[in-house]
DSSP file (Angstrom, degrees, kcal/mol; ACC not computed):
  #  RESIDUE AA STRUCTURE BP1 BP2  ACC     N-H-->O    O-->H-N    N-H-->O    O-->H-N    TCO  KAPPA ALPHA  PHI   PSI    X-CA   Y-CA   Z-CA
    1    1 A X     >        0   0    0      0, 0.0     4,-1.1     0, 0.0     5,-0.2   0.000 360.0 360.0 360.0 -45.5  -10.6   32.5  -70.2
    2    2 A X  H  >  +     0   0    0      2,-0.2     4,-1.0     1,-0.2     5,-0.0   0.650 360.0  57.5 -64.0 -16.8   -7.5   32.6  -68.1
    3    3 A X  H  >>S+     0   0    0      2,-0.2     4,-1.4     1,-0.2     5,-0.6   0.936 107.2  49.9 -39.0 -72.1  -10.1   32.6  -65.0
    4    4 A X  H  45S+     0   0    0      1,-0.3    -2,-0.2     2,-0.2     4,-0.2   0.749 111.7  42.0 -56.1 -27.2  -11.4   29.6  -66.2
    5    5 A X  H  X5S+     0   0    0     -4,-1.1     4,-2.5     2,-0.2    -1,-0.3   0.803 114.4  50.4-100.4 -25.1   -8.3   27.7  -66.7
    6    6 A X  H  X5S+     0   0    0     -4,-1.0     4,-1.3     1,-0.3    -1,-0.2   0.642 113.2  46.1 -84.5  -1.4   -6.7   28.8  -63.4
    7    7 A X  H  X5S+     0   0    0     -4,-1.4     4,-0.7     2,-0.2    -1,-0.3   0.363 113.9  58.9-112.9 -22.8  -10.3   27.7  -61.4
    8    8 A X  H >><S+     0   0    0     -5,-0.6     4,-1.9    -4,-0.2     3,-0.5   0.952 109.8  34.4 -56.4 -73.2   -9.5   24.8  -63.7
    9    9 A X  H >X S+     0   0    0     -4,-2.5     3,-1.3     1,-0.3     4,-1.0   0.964 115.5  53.1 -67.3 -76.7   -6.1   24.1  -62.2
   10   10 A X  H 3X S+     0   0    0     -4,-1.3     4,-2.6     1,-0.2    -1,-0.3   0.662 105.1  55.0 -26.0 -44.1   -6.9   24.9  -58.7
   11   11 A X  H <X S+     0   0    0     -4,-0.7     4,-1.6    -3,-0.5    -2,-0.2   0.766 112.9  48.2 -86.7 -34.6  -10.3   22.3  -58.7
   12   12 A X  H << S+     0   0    0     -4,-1.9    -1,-0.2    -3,-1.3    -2,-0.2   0.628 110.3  49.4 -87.5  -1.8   -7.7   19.4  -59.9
   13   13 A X  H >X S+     0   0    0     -4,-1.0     4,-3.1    -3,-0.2     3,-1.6   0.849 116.3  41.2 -91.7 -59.0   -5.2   20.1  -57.4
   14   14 A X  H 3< S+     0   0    0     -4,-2.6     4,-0.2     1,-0.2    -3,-0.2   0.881 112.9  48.8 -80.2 -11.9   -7.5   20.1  -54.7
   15   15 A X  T 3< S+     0   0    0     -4,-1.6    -1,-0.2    -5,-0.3    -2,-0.2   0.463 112.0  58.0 -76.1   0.1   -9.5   17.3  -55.7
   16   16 A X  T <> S+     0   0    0     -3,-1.6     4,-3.3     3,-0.1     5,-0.2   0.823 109.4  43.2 -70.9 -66.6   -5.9   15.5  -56.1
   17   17 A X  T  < S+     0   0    0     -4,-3.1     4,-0.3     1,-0.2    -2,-0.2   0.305 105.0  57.4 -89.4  21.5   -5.2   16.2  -52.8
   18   18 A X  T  > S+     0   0    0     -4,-0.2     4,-1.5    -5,-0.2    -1,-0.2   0.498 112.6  45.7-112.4 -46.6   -8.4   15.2  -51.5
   19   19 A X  H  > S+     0   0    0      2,-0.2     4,-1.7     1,-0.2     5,-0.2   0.991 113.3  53.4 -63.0 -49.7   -7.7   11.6  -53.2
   20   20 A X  H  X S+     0   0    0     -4,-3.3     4,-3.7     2,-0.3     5,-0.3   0.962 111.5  35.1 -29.9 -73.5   -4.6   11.7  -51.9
   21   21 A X  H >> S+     0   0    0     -4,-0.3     4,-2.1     1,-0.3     3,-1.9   0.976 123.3  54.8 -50.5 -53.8   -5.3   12.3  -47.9
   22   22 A X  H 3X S+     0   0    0     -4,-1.5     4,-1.3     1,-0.4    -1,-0.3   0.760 110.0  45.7 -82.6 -39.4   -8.5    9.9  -48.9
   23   23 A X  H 3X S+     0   0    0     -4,-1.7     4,-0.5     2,-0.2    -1,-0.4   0.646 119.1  37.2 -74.0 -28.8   -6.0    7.2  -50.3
   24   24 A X  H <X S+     0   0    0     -4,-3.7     4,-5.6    -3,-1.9     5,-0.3   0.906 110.5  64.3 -86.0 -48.0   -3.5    7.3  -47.3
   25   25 A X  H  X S+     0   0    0     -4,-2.1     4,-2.0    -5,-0.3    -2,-0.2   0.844 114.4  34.6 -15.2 -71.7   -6.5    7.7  -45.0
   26   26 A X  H  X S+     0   0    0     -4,-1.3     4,-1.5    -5,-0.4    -1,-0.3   0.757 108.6  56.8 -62.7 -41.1   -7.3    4.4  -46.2
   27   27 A X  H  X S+     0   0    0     -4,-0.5     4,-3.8     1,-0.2    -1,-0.2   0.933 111.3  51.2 -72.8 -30.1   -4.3    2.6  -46.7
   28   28 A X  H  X S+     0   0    0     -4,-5.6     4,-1.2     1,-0.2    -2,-0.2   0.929 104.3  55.8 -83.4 -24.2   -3.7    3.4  -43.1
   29   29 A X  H  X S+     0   0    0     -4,-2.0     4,-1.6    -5,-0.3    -1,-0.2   0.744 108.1  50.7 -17.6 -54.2   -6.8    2.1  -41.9
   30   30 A X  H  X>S+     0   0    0     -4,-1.5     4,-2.8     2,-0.2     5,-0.8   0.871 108.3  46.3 -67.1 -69.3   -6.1   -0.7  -43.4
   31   31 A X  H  <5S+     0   0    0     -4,-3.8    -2,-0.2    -5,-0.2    -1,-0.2   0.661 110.8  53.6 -55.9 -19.3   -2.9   -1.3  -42.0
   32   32 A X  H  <5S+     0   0    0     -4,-1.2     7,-0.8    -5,-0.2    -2,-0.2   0.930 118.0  32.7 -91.3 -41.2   -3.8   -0.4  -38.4
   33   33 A X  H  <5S+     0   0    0     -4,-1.6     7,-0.2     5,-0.2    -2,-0.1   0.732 121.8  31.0 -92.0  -9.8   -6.6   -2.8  -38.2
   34   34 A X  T  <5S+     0   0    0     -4,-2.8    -1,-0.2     3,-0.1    -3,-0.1   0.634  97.2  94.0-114.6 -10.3   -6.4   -5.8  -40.1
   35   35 A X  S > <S-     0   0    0     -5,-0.8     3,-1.2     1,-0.2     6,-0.2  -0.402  81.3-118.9 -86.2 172.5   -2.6   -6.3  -39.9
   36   36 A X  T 3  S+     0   0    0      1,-0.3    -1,-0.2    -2,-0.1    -4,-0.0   0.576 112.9  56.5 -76.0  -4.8   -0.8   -8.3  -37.3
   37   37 A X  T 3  S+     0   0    0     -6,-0.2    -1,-0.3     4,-0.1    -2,-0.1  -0.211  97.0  92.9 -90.1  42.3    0.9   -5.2  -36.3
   38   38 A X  S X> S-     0   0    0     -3,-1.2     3,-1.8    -5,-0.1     4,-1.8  -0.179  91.0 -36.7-121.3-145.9   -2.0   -3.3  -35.6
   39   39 A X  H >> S+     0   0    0     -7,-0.8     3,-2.7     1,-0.3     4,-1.1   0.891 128.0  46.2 -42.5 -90.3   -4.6   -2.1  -33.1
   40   40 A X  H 3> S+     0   0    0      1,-0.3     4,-1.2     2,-0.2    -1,-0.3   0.664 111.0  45.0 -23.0 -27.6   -4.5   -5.5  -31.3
   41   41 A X  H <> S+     0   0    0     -3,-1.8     4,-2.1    -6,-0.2    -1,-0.3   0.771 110.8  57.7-107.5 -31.1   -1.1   -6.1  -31.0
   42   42 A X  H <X S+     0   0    0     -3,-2.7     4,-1.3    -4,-1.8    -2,-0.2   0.968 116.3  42.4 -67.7 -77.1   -0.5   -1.9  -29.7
   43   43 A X  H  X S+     0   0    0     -4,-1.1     4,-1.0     2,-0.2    -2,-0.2   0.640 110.2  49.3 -56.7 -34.9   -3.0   -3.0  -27.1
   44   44 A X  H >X S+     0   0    0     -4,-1.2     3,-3.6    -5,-0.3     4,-0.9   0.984 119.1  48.4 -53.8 -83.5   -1.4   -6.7  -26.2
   45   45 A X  H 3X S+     0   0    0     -4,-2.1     4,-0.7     1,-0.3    -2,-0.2   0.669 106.2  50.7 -38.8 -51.1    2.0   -4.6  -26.0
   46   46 A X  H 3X S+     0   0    0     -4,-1.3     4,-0.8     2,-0.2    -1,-0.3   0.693 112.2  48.5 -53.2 -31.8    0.8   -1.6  -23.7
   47   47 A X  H XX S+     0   0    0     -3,-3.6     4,-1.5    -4,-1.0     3,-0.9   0.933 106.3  56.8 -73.2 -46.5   -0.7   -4.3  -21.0
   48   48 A X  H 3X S+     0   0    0     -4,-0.9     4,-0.8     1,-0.2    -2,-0.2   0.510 111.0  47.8 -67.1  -5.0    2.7   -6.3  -21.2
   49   49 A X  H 3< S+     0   0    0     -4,-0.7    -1,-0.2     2,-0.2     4,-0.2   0.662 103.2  58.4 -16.6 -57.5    4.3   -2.7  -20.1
   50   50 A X  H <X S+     0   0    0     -3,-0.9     4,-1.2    -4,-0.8    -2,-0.2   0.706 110.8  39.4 -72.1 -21.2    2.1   -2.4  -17.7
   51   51 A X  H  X S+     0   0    0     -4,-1.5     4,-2.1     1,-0.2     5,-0.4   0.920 109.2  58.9 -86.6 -45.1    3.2   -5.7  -16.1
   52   52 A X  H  < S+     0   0    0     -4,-0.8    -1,-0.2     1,-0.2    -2,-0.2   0.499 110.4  41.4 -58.6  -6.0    6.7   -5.3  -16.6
   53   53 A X  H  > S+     0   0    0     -4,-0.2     4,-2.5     2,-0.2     5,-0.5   0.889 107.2  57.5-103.8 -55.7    6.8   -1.8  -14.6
   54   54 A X  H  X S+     0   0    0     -4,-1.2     4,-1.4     1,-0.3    -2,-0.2   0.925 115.2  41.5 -66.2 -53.5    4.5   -3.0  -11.8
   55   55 A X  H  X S+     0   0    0     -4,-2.1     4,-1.0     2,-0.2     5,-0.4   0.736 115.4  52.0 -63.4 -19.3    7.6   -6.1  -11.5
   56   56 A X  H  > S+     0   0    0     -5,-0.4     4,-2.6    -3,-0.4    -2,-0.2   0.864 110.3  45.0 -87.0 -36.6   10.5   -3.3  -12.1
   57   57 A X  H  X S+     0   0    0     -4,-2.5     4,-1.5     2,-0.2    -2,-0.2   0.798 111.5  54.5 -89.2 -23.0    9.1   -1.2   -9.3
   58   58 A X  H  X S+     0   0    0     -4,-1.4     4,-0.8    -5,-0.5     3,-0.2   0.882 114.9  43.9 -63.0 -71.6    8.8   -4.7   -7.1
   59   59 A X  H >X S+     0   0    0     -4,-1.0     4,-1.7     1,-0.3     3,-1.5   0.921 106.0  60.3 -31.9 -62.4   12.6   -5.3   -7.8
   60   60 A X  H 3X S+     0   0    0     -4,-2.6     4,-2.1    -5,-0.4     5,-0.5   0.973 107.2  36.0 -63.4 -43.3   13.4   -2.4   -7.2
   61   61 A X  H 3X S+     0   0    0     -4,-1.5     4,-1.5    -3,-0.2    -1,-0.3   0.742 117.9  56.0 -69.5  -0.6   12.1   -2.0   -3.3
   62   62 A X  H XX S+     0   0    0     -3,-1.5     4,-1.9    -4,-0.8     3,-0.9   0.957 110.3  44.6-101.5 -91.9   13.3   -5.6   -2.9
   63   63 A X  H 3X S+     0   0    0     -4,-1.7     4,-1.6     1,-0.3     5,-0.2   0.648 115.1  45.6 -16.0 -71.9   16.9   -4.1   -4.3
   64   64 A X  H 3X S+     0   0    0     -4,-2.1     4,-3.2    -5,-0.2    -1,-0.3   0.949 116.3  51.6 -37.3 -67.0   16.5   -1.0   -1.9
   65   65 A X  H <X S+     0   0    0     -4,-1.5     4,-1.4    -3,-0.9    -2,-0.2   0.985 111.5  43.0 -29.2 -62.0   15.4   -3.9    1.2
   66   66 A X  H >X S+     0   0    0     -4,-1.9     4,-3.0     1,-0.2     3,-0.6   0.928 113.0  54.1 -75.0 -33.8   18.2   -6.1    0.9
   67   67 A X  H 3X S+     0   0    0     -4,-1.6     4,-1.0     1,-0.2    -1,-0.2   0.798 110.9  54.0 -77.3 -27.5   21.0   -2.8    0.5
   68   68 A X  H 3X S+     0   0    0     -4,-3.2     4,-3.3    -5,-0.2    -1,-0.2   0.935 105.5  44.6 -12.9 -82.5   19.5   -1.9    3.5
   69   69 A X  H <X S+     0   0    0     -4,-1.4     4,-1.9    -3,-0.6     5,-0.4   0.953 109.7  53.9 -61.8 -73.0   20.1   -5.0    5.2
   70   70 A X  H  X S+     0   0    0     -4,-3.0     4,-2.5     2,-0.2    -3,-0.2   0.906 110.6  50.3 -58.9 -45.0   23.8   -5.3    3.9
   71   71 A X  H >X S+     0   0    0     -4,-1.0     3,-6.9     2,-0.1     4,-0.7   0.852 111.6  50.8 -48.2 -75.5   24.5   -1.4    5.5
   72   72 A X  H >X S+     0   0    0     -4,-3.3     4,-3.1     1,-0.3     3,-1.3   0.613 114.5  39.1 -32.7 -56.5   22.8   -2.7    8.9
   73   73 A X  H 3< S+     0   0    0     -4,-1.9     7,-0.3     1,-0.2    -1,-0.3   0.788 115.3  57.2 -61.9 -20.2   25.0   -5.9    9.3
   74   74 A X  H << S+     0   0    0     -3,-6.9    -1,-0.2    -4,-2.5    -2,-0.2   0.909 116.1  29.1 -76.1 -14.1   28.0   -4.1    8.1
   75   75 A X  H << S+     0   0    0     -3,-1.3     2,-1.2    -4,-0.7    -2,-0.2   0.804 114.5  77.8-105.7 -37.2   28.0   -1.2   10.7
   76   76 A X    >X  -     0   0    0     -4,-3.1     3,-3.5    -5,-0.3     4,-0.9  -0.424  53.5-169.0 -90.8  95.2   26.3   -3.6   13.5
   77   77 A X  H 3> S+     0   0    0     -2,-1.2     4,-0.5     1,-0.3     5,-0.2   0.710  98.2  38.4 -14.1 -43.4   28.1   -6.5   15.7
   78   78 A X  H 34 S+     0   0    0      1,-0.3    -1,-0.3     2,-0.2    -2,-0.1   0.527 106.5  60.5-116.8   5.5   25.1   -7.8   16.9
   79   79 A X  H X> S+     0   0    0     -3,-3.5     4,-2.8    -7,-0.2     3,-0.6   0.856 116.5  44.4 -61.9 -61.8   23.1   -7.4   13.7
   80   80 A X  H 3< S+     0   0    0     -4,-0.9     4,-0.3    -7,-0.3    -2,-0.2   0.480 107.8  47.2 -77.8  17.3   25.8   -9.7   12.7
   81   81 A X  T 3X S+     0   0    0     -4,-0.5     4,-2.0     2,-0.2    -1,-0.3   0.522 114.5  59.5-124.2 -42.6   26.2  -12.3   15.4
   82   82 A X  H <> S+     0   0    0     -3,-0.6     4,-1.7     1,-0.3     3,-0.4   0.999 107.5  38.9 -74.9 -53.5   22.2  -12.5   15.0
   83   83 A X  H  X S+     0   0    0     -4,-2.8     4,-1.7     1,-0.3    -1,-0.3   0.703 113.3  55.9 -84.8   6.9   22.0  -13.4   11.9
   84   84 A X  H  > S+     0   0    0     -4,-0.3     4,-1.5     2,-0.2    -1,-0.3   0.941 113.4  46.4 -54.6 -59.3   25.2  -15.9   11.9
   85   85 A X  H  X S+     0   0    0     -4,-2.0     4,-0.5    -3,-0.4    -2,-0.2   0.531 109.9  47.5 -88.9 -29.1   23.5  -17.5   14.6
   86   86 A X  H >< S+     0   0    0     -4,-1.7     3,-1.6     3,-0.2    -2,-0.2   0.955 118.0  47.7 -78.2 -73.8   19.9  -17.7   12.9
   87   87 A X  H 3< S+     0   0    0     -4,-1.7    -2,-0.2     1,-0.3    -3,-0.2   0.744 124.0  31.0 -34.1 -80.9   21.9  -19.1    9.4
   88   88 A X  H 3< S-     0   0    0     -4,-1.5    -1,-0.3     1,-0.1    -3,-0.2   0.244 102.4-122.4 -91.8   0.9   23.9  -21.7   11.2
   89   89 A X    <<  +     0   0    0     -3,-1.6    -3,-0.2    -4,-0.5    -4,-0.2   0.717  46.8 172.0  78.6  24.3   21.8  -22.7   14.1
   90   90 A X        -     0   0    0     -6,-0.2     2,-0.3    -5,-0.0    -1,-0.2  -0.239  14.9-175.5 -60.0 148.7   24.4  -21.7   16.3
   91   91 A X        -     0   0    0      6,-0.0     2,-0.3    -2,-0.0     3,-0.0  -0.998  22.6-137.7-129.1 143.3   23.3  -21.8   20.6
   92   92 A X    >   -     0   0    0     -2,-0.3     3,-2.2     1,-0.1     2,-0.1  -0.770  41.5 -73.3 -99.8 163.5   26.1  -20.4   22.9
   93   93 A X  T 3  S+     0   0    0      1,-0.3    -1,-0.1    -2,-0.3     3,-0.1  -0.070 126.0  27.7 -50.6 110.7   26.7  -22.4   26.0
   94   94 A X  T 3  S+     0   0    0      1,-0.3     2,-0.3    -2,-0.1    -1,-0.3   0.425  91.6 139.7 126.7 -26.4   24.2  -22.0   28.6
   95   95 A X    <   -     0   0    0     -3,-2.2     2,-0.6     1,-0.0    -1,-0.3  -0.503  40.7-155.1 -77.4 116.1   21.4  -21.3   25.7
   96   96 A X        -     0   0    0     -2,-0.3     2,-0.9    -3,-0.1    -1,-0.0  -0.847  14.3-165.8 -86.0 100.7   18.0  -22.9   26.1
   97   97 A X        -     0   0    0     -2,-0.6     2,-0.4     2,-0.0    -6,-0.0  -0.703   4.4-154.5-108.2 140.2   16.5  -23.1   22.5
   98   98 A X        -     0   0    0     -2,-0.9     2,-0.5     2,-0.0    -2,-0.0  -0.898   2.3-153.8 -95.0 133.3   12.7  -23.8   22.3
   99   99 A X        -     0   0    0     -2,-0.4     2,-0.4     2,-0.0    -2,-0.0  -0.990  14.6-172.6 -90.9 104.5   10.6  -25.7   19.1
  100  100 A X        -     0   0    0     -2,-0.5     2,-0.6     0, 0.0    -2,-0.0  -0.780   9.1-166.4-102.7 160.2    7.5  -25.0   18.6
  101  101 A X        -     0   0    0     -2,-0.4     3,-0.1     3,-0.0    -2,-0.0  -0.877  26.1-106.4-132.3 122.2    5.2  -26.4   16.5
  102  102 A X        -     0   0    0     -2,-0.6     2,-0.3     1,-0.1     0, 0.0  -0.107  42.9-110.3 -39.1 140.2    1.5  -25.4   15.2
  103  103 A X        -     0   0    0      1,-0.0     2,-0.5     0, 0.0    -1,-0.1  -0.601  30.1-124.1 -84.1 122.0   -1.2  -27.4   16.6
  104  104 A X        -     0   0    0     -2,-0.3     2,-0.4    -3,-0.1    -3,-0.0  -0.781  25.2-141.0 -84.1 134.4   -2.7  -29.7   13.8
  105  105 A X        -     0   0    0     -2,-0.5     2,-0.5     0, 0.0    -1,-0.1  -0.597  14.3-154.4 -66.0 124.4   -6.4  -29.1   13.6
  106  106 A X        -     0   0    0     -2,-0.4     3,-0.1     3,-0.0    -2,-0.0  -0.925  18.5-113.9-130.0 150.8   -8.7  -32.1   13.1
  107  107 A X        -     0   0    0     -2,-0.5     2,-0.2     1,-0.1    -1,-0.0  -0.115  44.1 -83.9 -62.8 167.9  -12.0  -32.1   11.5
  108  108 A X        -     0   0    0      2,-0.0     2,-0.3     0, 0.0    -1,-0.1  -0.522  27.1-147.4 -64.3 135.1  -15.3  -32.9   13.7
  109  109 A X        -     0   0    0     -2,-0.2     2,-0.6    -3,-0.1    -3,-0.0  -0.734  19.3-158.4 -88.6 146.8  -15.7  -36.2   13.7
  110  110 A X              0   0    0     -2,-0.3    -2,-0.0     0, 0.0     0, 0.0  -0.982 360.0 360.0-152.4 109.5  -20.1  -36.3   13.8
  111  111 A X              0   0    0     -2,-0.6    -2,-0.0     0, 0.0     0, 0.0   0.214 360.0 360.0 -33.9 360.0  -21.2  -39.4   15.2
């Protein structure tokens, strides 16, 4: 008799926790797919990641370029003299400066 009641007790505990897991199971189901924080919206976020990294890592070698740049003109005269001279259009006496300009392409004319 005490068999029976403890095979008793044991068969509603685990059919208990069998609703249980079967009830959370569900509720989270539920929540992943139909709410507006769910499946959809994890996926939306993980591509906007993906963009944002791809732009962080652009910045950054752009960041890295230009500190670059700023060593070379500090340690080199004639790094800086060049690009003073490019910026302000400067010519020194004596300088011959050339403009060219691309040759406008014109269409066929077909008689």
């Amino acid at each position: 008799m005490v068999l029976f009641i403890f095979q008793l007790l044991l068969m509603r505990s685990s059919v208990a926790r069998i609703g249980y897991a079967v009830v959370v199971l569900l509720a989270a189901s539920y929540a992943l797919i139909t709410l507006r924080e769910g499946i959809p919206a994890l996926i939306q976020k993980q591509k906007e990641i993906r963009v944002l990294e791809k732009e962080n890592a652009g910045l950054a070698r752009e960041i890295e370029f230009r500190r670059d740049r700023i060593q070379r003109l500090q340690k080199d005269q004639s790094e800086q003299e060049l690009e003073i001279r490019q910026r302000l259009k400067l010519v020194r006496p004596g300088e011959k400066v050339f403009i060219l300009q691309e040759p406008v392409l014109q269409k066929d004319a077909k008689p």
